[in-house]
C-alpha positions as CSV (number, residue, x, y, z in Angstrom):
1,X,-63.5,-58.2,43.0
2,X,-60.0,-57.1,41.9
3,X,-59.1,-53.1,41.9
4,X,-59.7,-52.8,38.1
5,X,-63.3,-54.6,37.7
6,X,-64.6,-51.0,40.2
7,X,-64.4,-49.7,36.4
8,X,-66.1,-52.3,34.8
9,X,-69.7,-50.9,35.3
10,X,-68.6,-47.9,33.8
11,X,-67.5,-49.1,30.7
12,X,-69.8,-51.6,30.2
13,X,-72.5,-48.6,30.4
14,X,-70.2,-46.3,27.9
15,X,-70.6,-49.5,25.2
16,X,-74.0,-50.6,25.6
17,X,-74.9,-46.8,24.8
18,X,-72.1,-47.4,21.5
19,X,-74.1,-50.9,20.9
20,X,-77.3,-48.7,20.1
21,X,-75.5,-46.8,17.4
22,X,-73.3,-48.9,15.7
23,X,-71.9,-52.0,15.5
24,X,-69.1,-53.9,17.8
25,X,-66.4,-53.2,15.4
26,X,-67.3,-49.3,15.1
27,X,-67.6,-49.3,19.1
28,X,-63.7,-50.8,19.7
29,X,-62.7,-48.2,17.0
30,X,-64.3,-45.3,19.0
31,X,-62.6,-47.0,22.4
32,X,-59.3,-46.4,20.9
33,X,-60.3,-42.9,19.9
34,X,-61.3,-41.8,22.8
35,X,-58.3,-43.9,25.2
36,X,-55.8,-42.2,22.5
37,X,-57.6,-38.6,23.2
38,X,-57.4,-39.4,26.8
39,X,-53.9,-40.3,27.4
40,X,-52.7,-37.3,25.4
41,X,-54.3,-35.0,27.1
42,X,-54.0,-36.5,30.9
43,X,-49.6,-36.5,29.6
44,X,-50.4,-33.1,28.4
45,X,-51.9,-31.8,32.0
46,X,-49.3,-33.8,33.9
47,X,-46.1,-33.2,31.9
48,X,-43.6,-30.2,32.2
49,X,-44.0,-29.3,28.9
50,X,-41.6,-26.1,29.0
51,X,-39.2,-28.1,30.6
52,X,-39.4,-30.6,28.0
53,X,-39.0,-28.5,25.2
54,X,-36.0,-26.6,27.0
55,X,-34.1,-30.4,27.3
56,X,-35.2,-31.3,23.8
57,X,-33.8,-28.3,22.6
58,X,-30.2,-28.2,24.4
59,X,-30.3,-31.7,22.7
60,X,-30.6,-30.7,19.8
61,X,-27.8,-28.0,20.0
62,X,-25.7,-30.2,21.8
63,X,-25.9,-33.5,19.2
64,X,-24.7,-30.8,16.4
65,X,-21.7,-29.6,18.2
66,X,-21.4,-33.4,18.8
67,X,-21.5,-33.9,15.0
68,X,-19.3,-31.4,14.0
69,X,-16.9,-31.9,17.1
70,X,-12.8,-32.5,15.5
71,X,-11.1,-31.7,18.3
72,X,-9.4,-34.0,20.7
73,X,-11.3,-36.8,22.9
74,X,-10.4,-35.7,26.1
75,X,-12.0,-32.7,25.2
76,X,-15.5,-34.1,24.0
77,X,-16.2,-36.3,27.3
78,X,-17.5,-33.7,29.1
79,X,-19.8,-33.2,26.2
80,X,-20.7,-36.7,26.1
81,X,-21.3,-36.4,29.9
82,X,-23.4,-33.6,29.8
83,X,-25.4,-35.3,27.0
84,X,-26.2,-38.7,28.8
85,X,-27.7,-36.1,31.4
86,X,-30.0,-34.1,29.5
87,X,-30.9,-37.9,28.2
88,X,-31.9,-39.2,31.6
89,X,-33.8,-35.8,32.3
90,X,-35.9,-35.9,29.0
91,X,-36.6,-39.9,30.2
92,X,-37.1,-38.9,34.1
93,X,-39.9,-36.0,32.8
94,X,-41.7,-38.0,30.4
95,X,-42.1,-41.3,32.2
96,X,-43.5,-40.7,35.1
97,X,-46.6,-38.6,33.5
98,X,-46.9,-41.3,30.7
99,X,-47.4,-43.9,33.6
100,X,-49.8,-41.4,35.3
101,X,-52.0,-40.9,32.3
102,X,-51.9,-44.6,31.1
103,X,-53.7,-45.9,33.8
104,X,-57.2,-45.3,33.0
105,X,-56.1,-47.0,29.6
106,X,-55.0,-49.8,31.0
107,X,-58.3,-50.1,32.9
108,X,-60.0,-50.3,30.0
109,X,-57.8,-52.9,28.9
110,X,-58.7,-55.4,31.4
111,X,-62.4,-54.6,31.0
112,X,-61.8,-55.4,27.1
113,X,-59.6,-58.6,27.7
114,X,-62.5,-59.7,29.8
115,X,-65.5,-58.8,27.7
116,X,-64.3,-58.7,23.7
117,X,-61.8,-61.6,24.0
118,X,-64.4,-64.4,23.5
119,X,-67.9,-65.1,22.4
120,X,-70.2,-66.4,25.6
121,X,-71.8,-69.7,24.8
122,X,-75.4,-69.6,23.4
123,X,-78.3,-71.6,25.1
124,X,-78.6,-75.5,23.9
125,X,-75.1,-75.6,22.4
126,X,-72.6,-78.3,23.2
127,X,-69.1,-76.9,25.3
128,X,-66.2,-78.5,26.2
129,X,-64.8,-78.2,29.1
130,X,-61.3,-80.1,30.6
131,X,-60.8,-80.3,34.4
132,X,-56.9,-79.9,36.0
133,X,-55.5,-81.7,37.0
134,X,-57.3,-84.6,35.2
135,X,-60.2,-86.2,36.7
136,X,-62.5,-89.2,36.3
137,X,-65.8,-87.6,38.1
138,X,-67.3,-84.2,38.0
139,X,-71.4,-83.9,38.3
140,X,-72.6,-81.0,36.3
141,X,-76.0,-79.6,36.4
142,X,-77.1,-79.8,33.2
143,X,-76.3,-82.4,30.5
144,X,-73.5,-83.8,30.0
145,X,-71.5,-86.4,27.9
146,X,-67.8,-87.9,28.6
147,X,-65.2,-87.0,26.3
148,X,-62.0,-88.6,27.9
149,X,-60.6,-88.4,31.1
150,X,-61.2,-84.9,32.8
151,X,-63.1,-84.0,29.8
152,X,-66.9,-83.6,29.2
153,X,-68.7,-82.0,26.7
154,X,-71.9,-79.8,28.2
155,X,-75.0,-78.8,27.0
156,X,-75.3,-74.7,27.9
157,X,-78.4,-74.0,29.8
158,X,-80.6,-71.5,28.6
159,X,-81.2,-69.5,31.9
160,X,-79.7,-71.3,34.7
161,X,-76.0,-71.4,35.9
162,X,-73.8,-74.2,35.8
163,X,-73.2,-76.0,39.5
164,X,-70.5,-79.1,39.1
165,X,-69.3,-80.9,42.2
166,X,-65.6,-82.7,41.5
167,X,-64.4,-85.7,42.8
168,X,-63.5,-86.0,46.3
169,X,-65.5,-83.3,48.1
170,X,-68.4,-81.8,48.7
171,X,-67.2,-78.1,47.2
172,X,-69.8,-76.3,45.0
173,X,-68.5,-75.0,42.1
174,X,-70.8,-72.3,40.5
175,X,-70.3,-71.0,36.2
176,X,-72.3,-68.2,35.6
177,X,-74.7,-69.0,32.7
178,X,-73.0,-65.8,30.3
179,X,-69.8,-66.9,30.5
180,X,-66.6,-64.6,28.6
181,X,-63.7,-66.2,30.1
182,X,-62.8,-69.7,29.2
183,X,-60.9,-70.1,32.4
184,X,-61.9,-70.3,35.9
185,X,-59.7,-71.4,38.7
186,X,-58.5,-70.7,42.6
187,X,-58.2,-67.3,43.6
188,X,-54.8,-66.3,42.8
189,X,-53.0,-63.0,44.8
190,X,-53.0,-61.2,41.2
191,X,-57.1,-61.7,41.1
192,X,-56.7,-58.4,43.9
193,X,-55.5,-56.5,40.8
194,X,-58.0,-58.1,38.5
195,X,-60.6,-60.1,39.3
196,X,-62.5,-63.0,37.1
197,X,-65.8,-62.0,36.7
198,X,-66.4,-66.0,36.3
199,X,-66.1,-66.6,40.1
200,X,-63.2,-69.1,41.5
201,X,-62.8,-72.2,42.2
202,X,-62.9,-73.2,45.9
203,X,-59.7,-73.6,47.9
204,X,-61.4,-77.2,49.1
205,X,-61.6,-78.7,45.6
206,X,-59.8,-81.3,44.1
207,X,-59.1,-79.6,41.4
208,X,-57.3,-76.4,40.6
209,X,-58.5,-74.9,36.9
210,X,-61.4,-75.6,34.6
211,X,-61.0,-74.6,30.8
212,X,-63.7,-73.9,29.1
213,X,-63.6,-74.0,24.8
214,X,-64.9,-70.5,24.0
215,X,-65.1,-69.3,20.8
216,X,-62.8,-66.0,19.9
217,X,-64.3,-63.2,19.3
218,X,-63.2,-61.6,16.0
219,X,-64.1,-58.4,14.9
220,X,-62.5,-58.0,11.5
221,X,-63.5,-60.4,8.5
222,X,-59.7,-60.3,6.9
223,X,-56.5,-61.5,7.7
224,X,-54.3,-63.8,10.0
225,X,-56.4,-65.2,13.4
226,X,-54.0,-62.5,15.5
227,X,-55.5,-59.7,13.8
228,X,-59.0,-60.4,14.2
229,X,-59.3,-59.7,17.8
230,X,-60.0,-57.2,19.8
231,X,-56.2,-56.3,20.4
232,X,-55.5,-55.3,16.7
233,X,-58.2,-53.0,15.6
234,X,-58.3,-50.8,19.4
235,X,-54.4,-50.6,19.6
236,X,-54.0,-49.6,16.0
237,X,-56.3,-47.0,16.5
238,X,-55.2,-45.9,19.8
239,X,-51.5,-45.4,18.5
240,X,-52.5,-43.9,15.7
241,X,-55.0,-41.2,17.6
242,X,-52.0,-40.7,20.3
243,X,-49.7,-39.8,17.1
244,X,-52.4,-37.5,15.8
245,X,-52.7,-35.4,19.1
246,X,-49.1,-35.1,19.8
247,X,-48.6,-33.6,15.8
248,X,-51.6,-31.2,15.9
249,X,-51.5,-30.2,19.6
250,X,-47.8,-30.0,19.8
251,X,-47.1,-32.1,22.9
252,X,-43.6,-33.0,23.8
């Protein structure tokens, strides 16, 4: 289990309780609400705000003298110096609490690339599935048909996992029957950040990745393939909330 997936439960209990009310579309509008809400106001808490509005301000006063500057050039570097300063201050108060109060967003981020990205396969329906690198022999538990080499199509049990065995050792290799990732593979060092809440691959088997072809999730019923996921509709929203609480609330 990688750092992120401690959050997962959480979320995953915030949603089911948005599944009740409405539907998944509504529910990834309301994440990006409430992430937008969140950020602002974890910046707001965190940031110098007087400070901020102090170096916004000599900015400001400075970038008109600037403007209006007709004397000689040796005369306006120390102006120029003084404003490449208040530029690196402005940047040095504002990034590190946007950092600070983006991580619980980001959170949320994994927990919605791993459960909105794709639709899990339903019981008695054929999925492909392609074995790297390519292999002649896997033995699933369920049935199975031979596409090409490396490449079978399965029949998704109903209740039961999936166990396969590759060819060449004696590694189990276990899919978990509600699969949302079309991907599993050996653990990797990143899988301490993030996990796959598929499982891995064991280091002893022949084979290093198995791809699974998952249907994508889309959650609006217009436009281009890009827009349809998950990423669109909660980013929008999120930008669009964050721009909203900085105009209303005043945050700098």
């Amino acid at each position: 289990m990688g750092i992120a997936n401690r959050a997962f439960p959480f979320f995953s209990a915030i949603d089911a309780f948005f599944a009740r009310l409405c539907s998944p579309t509504i529910g990834l509008i309301l994440w990006g609400i409430l992430s937008g809400v969140l950020s602002m106001f974890l910046y707001r808490l965190l940031s110098p705000q007087v400070r901020i509005s102090q170096c916004k301000t000599e900015l400001t006063t400075l970038r008109r003298t600037l403007s209006g500057f007709e004397g000689e050039f040796a005369q306006v570097l120390p102006l120029l110096r003084t404003q490449i300063i208040l530029s690196l201050k402005h940047v040095l108060l504002t990034t590190w609490p946007a950092c600070l109060a983006s991580i619980p967003v980001l959170f949320l981020m994994a927990w919605l690339s791993v459960e909105r990205s794709y639709v899990s396969p339903l019981p008695e329906t054929s999925v492909a599935v392609e074995a790297y690198p390519t292999i002649t022999e896997m033995t699933w538990s369920t049935k199975n048909k031979s596409l090409a080499a490396g490449k079978w199509s399965l029949m998704w049990p109903p209740i039961d996992r999936v166990v396969a065995h590759a060819e060449g050792n004696h590694a189990q290799i276990v899919i978990p029957n509600a699969l949302s990732m079309p991907g599993i593979h050996k653990r990797q060092w990143w899988n301490a950040l993030i996990g796959n809440p598929a499982g891995y691959i064991p280091d002893s088997a022949s084979i290093n990745r198995l791809h699974f072809e998952l249907a994508p999730a889309h959650y609006l019923r217009f436009g281009p393939s890009w827009m349809r996921g998950w990423e669109f509709t909660f980013f929008s929203v999120l930008v669009l909330t964050s721009i909203v609480m900085k105009s209303v609330f005043r945050i700098h």
